[in-house]
C-alpha positions, 0 to 999 in steps of 0.5 A: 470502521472508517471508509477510504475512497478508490482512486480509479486510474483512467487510463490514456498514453499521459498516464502511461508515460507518467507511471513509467516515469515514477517505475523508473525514479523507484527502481533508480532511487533504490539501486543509488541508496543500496549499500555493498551488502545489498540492502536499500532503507527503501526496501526496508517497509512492506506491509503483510499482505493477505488474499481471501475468496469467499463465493461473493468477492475477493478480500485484500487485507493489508497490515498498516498497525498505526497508520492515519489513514491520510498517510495511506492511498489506495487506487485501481490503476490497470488491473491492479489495486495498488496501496500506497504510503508512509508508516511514520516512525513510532514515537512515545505518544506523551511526546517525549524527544527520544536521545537514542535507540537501543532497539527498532524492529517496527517497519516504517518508512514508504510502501507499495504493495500490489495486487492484480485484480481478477477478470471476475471482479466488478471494479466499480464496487471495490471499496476499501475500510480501515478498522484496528490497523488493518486495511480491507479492501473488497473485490465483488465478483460479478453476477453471473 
């Protein structure tokens, strides 16, 4: 299992102005590459996302099969863990030039996903662990 450290957003009017910025190039970015039936190559990856609760902590477990972890960020940023990256495009791992192809039903390409932290949450314990393609981010509830 291999641990990720959490970037904590911390906040001021620069990163404000800064998040709406990128909000903005996204939504812009997506609207210019839809086609007339709708669909955006920007859309197209979007990780599976499960939300557990035990009694102690909240459990966010993100589907990223053959992800490196460099090519995966995670961060708090106002109240929210937000998960970032790139899925590559699976290639034969000998390393042979593919000529063409017949079928492609594994997602790539960029992703965010989102996820709004909880009140009861001890931010600065969240951790987050890499095992067998599937990022675990832990969410500790407080002490009452």
């Amino acid at each position: 299992m291999l641990a990720m450290e959490i970037q904590v957003d911390a906040g001021g009017m620069e990163d404000e102005f800064a998040n709406l910025v990128r909000q903005m190039s996204c939504r812009l970015e997506r609207e210019m590459n839809r086609s007339r039936l709708g669909f955006s190559p920007t859309d197209a990856f979007r990780p599976a996302v499960n939300l557990y609760e035990t009694a102690n902590e909240f459990v966010i477990c993100v589907d990223l099969a053959g992800m490196d972890m460099k090519d995966m960020q995670v961060s708090l940023e106002k109240g929210e863990v937000v998960i970032r990256g790139r899925r590559h495009s699976p290639m034969p791992p000998d390393g042979t030039q593919t000529v063409a192809v017949h079928l492609m039903e594994i997602d790539h390409g960029n992703f965010c996903r989102t996820v709004e932290v909880p009140s009861t949450v001890e931010q600065g314990r969240i951790v987050a662990n890499y095992h067998l393609g599937m990022l675990w981010v832990r969410l500790p509830k407080r002490k009452s």
